[in-house]
C-alpha positions as CSV (number, residue, x, y, z in Angstrom):
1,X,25.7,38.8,156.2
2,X,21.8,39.7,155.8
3,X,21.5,39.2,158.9
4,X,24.3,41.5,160.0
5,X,23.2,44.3,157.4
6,X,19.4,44.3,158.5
7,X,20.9,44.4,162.2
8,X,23.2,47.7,161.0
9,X,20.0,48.7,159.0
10,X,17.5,48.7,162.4
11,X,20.7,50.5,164.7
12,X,20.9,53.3,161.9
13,X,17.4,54.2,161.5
14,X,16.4,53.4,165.6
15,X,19.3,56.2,166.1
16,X,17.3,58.5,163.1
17,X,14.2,57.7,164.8
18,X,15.7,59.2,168.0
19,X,17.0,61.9,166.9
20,X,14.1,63.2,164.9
21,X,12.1,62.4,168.2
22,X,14.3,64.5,170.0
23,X,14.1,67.5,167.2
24,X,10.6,67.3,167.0
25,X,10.2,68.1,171.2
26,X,12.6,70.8,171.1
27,X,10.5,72.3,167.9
28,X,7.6,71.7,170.5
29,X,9.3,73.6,173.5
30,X,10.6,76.6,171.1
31,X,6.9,77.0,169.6
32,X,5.4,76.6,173.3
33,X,7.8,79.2,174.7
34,X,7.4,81.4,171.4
35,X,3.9,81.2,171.9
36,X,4.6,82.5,175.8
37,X,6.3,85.4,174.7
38,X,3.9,86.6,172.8
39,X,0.8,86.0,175.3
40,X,3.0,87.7,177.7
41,X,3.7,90.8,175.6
42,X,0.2,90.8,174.2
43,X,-0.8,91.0,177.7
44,X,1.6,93.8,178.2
45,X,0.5,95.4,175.4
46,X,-3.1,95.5,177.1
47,X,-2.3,96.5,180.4
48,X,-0.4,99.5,179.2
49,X,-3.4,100.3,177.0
50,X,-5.5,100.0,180.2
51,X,-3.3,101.9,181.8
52,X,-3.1,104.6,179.6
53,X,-6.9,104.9,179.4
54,X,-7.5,105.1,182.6
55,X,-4.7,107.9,183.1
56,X,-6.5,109.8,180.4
57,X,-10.1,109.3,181.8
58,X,-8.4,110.7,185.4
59,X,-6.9,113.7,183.3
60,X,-10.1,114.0,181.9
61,X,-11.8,114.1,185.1
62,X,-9.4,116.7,186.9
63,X,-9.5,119.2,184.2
64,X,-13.2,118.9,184.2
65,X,-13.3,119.7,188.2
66,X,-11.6,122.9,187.2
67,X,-12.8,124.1,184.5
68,X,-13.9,127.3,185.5
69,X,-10.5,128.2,186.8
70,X,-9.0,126.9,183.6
71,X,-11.6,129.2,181.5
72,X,-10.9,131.9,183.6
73,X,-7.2,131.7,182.7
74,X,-5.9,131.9,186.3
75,X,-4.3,128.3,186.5
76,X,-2.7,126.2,184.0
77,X,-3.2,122.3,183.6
78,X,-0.1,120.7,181.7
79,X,0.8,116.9,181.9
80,X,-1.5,117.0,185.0
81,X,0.3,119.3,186.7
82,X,-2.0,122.6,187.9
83,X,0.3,125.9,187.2
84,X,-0.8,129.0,189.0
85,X,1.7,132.0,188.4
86,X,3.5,133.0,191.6
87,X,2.6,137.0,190.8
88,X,-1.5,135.7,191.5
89,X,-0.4,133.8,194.9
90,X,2.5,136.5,196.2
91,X,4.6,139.2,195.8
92,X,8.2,139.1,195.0
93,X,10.1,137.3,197.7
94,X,6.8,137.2,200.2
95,X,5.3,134.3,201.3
96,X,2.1,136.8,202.8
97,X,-0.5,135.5,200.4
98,X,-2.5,137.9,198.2
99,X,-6.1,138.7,198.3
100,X,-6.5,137.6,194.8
101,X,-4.5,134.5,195.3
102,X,-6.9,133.4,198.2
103,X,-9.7,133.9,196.2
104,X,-7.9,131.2,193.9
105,X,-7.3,128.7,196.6
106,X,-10.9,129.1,197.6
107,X,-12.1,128.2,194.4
108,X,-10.0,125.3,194.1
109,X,-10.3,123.5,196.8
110,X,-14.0,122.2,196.8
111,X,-13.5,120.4,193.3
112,X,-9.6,119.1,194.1
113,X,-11.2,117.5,197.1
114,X,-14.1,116.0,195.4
115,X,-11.7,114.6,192.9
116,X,-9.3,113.4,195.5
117,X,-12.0,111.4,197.7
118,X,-13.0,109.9,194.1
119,X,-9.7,108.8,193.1
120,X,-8.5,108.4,196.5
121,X,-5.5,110.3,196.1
122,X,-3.4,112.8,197.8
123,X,-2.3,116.5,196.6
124,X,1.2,117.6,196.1
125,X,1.5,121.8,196.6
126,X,4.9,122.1,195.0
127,X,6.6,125.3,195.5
128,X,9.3,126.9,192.7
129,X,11.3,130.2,192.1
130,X,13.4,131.8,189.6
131,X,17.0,131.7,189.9
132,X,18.0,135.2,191.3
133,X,19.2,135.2,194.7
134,X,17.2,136.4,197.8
135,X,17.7,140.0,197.6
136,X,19.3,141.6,200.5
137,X,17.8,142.5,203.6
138,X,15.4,140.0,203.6
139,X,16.1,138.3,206.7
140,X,13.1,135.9,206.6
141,X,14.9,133.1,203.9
142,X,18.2,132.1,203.9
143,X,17.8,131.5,199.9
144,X,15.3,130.3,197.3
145,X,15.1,126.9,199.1
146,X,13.3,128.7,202.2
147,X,11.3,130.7,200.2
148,X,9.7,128.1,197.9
149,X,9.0,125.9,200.9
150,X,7.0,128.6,202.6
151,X,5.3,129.2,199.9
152,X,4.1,126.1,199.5
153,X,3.3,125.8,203.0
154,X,1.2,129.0,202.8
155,X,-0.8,127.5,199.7
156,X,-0.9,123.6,202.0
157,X,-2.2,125.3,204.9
158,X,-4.7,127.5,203.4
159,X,-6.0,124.9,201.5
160,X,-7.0,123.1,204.7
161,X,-8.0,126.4,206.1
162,X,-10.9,126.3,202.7
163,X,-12.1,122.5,204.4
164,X,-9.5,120.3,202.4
165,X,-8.8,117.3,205.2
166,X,-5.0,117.7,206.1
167,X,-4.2,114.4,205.2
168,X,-5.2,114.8,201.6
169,X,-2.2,117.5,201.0
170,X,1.2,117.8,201.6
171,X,4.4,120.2,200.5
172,X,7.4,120.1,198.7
173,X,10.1,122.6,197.3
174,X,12.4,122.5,194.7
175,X,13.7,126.2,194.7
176,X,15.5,127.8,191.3
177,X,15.4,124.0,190.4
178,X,13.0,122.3,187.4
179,X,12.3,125.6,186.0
180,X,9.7,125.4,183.1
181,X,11.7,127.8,181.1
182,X,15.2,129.4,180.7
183,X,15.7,131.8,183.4
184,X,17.1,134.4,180.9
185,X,14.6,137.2,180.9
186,X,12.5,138.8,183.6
187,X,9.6,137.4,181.8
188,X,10.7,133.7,181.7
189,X,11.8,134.3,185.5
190,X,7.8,134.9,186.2
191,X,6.8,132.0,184.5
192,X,9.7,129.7,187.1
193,X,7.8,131.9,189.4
194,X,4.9,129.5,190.4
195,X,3.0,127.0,192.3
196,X,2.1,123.4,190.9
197,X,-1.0,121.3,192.6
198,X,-0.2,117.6,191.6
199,X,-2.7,114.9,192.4
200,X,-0.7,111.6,193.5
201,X,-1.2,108.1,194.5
202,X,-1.6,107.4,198.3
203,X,1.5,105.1,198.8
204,X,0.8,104.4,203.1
205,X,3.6,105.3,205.4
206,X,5.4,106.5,202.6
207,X,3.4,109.2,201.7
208,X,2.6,110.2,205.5
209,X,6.7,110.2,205.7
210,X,7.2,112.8,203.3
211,X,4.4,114.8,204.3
212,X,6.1,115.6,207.6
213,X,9.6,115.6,206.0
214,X,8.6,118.5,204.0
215,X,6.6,120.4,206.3
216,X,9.8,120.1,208.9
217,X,12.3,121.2,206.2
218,X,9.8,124.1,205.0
219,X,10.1,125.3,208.9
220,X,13.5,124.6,209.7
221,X,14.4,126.6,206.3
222,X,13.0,130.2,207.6
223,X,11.3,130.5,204.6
C-alpha cells in the first residue's frame, strides 16, 4: 500500500510539475511579447517624433526662404501652404496676370527653388475660386473649373518663365471647392479667391503623371 501511495504521490506531483512548467513558458511568451509591444510602440513613438521634427525644421526652412514676402504681407504661409490673394495675381474672372502679381512670382521663385533643390521636392501651384458662377459673356471658361486651372497654369508657367526648372512645378485646380472660408460675403469670396504654392515629395512616375494630367485638363477646360 506504501508502495502504491508513494507511486500516486510521484504521478500527482510529476503532473503539478508539468503543469507549472507549462505556466511558467507561457508567463515567459506573454512577458516576451509584452515586452515587443512596447519596443515596437516606443519605436513608434520615436519615429513620429523624428518625423515631426524634421517636418517642423522644413517649415522652418520654407518660411525662412520667404521671409521678405511674408514681411511684406503679400503672401500667406499657413500649414505650409503659401496663400497669395487672387486680387494681387488677377482680375475678376481673368487669367491675364497683373503687373503687380508678376512682380510677386519673380520674387518667389529664386528662394522656392533653392529650397526645392535642398529638399528635393516638387511645387504644387494650386488654383481656387469663389463660388459664383462665370459671369455671362465670358466665353473663355465654361465655369470655375476652367478658370482656376488657367490660373494656375498662368502662375506654373511663369514661374518657369522666372528660371524655375519645369520639372520642379506642376498644376492643379479645385474650383469653388476647399474654400478657406464660407462663401457668404463678397469679402470671404476674396479670400476663396487665391492661389496656394505647396512644396511636395517627388513620388517618380507618379508625380510626372499628374503633372501632365493637370496641365491637359487645364487646356482642355478653356480656362
Amino acid at each position: 500500500m506504501d508502495d502504491l501511495h508513494d507511486s500516486d504521490s510521484s504521478s500527482v506531483w510529476a503532473i503539478f510539475s508539468d503543469l507549472m512548467a507549462a505556466l511558467v513558458g507561457i508567463l515567459v511568451l506573454v512577458l516576451v511579447w509584452v515586452i515587443g509591444i512596447q519596443l515596437e510602440l516606443s519605436q513608434s513613438l520615436e519615429e513620429e517624433k523624428a518625423r515631426r521634427v524634421a517636418e517642423e525644421q522644413r517649415r522652418q526652412a520654407l518660411e525662412e526662404a520667404l521671409a521678405d514676402p511674408l514681411a511684406s504681407g503679400r503672401v500667406t504661409f499657413r500649414d505650409g501652404r503659401i496663400g497669395i490673394s487672387g486680387s494681387v495675381l488677377f482680375q475678376l474672372n481673368s487669367d491675364q496676370l497683373q503687373p503687380e502679381g508678376e512682380e510677386l512670382l519673380r520674387d518667389l521663385a529664386k528662394p522656392l527653388q533653392v529650397f526645392l533643390d535642398q529638399h528635393d521636392e516638387l511645387l504644387m501651384v494650386s488654383g481656387f475660386t469663389d463660388d459664383l458662377p462665370i459671369q455671362r459673356g465670358n466665353r473663355r471658361y465654361q465655369d470655375n473649373w476652367g478658370l482656376s486651372a488657367q490660373r494656375a497654369l498662368t502662375v506654373t508657367r511663369t514661374l518657369i518663365q522666372q528660371g524655375m526648372p519645369a520639372d520642379q512645378v506642376f498644376a492643379a485646380a479645385f474650383g469653388p471647392h476647399q474654400p478657406v472660408v464660407p462663401n457668404d460675403s463678397d469679402t470671404t469670396r476674396a479670400q476663396n479667391r487665391r492661389v496656394e504654392l505647396t512644396t511636395v515629395p517627388r513620388q517618380g512616375d507618379k508625380v510626372s503623371t499628374a503633372q501632365h494630367a493637370s496641365q491637359a485638363e487645364g487646356a482642355n477646360g478653356n480656362g
